[in-house]
N, C-alpha and C positions, 0 to 999 in steps of 0.2 A: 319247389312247386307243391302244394298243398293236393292233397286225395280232391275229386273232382267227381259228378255224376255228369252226363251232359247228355242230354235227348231232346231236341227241337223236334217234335215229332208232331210238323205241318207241314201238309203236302203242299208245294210251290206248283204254279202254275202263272209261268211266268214270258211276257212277250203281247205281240198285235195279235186284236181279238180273241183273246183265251178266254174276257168274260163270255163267249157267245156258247163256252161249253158248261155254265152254270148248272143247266136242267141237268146235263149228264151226270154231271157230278154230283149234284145235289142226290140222286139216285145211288150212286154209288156209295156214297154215306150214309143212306137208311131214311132219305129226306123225304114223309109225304107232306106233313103241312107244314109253311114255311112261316113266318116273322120274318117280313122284310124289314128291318131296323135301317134308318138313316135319318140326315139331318135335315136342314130348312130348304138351302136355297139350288145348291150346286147342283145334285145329283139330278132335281127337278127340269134345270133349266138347260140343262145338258141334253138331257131326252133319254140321260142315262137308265134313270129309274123305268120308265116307259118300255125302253128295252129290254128290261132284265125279268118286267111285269110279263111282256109277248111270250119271251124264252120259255116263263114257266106253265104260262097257259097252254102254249104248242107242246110241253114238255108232259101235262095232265095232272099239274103238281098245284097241291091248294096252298092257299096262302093268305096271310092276314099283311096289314101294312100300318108300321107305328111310324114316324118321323118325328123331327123338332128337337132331333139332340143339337146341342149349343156346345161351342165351344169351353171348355171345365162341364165335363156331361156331371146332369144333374139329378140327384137320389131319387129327386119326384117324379121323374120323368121313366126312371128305372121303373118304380115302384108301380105305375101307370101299364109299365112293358110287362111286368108279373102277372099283375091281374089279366091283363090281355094274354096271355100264354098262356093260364091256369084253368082262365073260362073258355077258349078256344081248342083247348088241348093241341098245342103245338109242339112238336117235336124235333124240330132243326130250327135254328134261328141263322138269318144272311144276313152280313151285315154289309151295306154298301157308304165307304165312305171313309174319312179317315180315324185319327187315334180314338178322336172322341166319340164316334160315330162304336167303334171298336169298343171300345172300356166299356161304352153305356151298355152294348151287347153281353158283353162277358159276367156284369153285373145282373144282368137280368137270368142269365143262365144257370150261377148258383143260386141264383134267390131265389126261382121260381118254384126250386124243386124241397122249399126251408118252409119252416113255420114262422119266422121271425125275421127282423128289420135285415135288409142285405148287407147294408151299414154296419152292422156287429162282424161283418167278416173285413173290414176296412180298418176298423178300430180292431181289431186283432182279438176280438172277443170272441169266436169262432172259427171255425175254420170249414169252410166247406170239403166235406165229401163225396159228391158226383154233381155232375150238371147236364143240361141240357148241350147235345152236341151244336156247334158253331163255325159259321163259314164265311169268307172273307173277298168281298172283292176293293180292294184299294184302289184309294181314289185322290192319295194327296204322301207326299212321301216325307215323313217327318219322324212320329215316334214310337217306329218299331211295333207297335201293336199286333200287328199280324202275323209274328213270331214267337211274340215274348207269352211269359207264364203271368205278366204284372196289371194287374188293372187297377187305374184312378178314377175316382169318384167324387165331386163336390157335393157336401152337406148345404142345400142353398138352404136350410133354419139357421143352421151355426156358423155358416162362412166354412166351414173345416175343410181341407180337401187332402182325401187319404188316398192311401195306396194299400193293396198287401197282394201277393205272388202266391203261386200255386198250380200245379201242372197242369188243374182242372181249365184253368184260365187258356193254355196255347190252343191256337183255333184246329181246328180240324184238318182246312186247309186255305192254301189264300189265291186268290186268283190278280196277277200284278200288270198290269197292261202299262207301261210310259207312256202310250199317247192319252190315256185317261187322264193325265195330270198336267196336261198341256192347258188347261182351261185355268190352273189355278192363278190365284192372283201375283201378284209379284212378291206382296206383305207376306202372304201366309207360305210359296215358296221360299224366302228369307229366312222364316220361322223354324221351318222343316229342316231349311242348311245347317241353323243350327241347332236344332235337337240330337238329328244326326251325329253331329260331334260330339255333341256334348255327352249323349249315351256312349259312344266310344271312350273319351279323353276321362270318363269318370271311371271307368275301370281301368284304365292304361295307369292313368296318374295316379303312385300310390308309395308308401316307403318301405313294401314290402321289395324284393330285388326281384333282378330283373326275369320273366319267366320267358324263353325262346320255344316254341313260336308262336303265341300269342301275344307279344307287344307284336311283332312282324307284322301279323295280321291285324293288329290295330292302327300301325303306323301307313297302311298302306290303302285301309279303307279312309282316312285321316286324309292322304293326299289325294283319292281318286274323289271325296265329298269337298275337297277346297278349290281341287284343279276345275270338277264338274259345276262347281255351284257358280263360280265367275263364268262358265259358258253359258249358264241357262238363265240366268239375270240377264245377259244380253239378248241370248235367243230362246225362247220360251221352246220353243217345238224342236230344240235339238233333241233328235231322238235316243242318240248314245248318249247325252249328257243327263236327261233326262229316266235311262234305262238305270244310270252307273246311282244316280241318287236314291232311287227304288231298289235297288237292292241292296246296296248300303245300308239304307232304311231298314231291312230285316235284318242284315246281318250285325248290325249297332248292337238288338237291342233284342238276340235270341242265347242270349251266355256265350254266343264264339268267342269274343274279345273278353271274359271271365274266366274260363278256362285254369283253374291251377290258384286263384285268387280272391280274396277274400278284399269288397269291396261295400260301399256307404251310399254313394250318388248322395254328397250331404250337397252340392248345388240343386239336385233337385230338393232337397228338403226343403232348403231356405226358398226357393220359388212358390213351389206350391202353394206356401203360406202367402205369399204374394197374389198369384193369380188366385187363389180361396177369396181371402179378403178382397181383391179389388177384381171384380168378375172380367173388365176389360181386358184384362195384362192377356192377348195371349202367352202359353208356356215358353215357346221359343224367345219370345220378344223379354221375357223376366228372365231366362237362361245367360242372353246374350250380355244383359244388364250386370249381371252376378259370378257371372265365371272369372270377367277378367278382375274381377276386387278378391273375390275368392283366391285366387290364383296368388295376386301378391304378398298373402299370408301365408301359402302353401308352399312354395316353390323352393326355399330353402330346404324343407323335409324333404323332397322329391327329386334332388338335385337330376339326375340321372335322368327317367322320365321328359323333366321339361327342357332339358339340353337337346334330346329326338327331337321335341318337339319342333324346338326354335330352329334346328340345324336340317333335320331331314323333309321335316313337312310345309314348314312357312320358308325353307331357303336364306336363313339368317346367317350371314357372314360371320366364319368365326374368330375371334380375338383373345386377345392374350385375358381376358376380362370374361371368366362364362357366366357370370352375374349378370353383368352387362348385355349379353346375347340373351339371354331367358328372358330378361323383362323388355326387350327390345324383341322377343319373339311374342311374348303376353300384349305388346301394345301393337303389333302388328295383326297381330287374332283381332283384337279389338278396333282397329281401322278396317279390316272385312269386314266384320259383324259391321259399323257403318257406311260402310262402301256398297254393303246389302238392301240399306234400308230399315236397319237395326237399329231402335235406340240402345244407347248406351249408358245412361245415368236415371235413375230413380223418377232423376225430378221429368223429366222424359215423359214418363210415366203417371207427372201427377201426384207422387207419394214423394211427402215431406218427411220431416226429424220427428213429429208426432206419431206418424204412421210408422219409423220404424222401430220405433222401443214396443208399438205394439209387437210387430212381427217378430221379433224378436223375443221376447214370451213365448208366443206361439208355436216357433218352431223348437221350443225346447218343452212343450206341451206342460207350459207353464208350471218350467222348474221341475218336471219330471221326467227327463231324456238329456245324455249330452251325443253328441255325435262324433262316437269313434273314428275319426279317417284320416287323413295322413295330416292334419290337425283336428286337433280335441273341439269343435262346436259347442259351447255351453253359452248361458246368455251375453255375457261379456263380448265374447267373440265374435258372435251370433251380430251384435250391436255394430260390432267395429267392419264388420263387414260389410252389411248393410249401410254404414254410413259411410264406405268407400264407394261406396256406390251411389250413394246421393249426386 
């Protein structure tokens, strides 16, 4: 087990109507004028936003209102939320709404407080040193935002869609209600099943050995998001099924399942470049695409790892054959992911054999990166993956 820091230091508030103590809290964090940040449609037609508007009015707390983050939130949009905090003097920013809603926040948080493009701390040209305090009411349970230190960002000029980590980045605090996610759609609950895992299964899965107890605690958020995610695909308003994915969702994707380990997420590398370049892909839906191709290049490195997986988590019969069981556990993951609603192939998607020699480049930031993880990622591989995927 590797030396390890580990501080999630976001206050949960979690359960039916915790948004309704927003003002309070927002108080308790130093909050007078607020940035409500959120997206286009949901929050709106919910009566969500409306709500949370009264709370702070009764609460005596000012506030500004930016919306119209898009799913892959976008620099422009950021950059729009800057000026608007810089000329407003705001000093807490809420973010209502999910990852993207979330990153777009966090992005505006160190930016506001920089002389320069937010984007240079994405491209790892910077690195931020303080921000604007931030606060979270979730609104869709997918990718861990509301825990994590990690914010993503789409370049909508270059297609590029980056990432980079930093303690500045974990929210303040999060406010988690399940019945708030009872509206979501089916597509983008799907999405969220699999992000979920996927932030799990990319630090679980690795050829470093085994570290107890955090595989434990990954294999068991692993079965509580596969056993939950078949219940709320049938019933939308299960409210424990629904409670068990929301916190999942944090716990994916705040370093508990890292713990002691030194990990890549090169499935999220090879996506991003996907959803960058082709703005429709949601991330889940490129995730679901990519893991299990991923996966059958992987699996002999990780032998261990993906034996849990297929034996403890997906219930794979075991045989005298554990080859046989792993990739019959890999193609079982992969009839969930469709049994969700998931495509599973590229062309799914839309993206042909032209489109993946681009991506391909790309995520090796054009012959400048190979991706250390439990295989080597360089453009060869990069390609061969990608066209497991087709």
């Amino acid at each position: 087990m590797k030396n390890f820091i580990y501080n999630a230091n976001t206050k949960v508030y979690f359960g039916a109507n915790e948004e309704k103590k927003v003002g309070e809290i927002l108080k308790e964090f130093g909050g007078h004028k607020i940035l409500i940040h959120y997206g286009k449609n949901s929050v709106i037609k919910s009566g969500l936003l409306n709500r949370i508007i009264e709370i702070l009015k009764a609460s005596d707390l000012e506030f500004v209102k930016l919306g119209g983050v898009e799913a892959n939130p976008k620099l422009s949009l950021v950059e729009e939320g800057i000026r608007l905090v810089q000329s407003e003097q705001v000093d807490f920013i809420l973010a209502i709404g999910g990852g993207s809603v979330i990153d777009s926040a966090k992005s505006i948080a160190v930016g506001a407080l920089v002389d320069h493009s937010p984007w240079l701390f994405s491209t790892h040209e910077k690195e931020p040193t303080k921000s604007i305090p931030l606060g979270v009411i979730l609104t869709l349970a997918a990718s861990g935002s509301d825990m994590s230190d990690s914010c993503v960002i789409t370049n909508d000029q270059t297609k590029e869609k980056r990432g980079f980590n930093s303690p500045l980045n974990r929210p303040r605090f999060a406010i988690l209600n399940p019945e708030l996610t009872y509206t979501v759609s089916p597509y983008q609950t799907a999405c969220g099943i699999v992000d979920i895992m996927m932030h799990t299964l990319e630090r679980f899965i690795s050829n470093e050995e085994s570290i107890e107890p955090t595989d434990s605690i990954a294999i068991g958020l692993l079965k509580s998001v596969y056993h939950a995610g078949q219940t709320v695909m049938k019933n939308p308003t299960d409210y424990e099924a629904r409670a068990t994915l929301l916190w999942a969702n944090s716990l994916s994707h705040n370093g508990l399942t890292s713990c002691g380990r030194q990990f890549v997420m090169s499935v999220h590398q090879l996506e991003h470049e996907v959803s960058g370049m082709f703005d429709y892909v949601a991330h889940g839906a490129g995730l679901a695409v990519l893991w299990p191709a991923w996966a059958k290049f992987a699996y002999p490195h990780a032998m261990e790892q993906f034996k849990r997986l297929s034996y403890e988590v997906l219930d794979i019969p075991k045989t005298d054959s554990p080859e046989d069981d792993i990739l019959n556990g890999i193609e079982k993951l992969k009839t969930f992911f469709k049994e969700i609603g998931m495509p599973v192939t590229l062309k799914e998607l839309n993206i042909g054999e032209e489109d993946i020699k681009k991506l391909a480049i790309n995520v090796t930031f054009n012959h400048k990166r190979i991706l250390h993880d439990v295989i080597e990622i360089d453009e060869a591989m990069a390609l061969k993956i990608y066209r497991e995927a087709l």
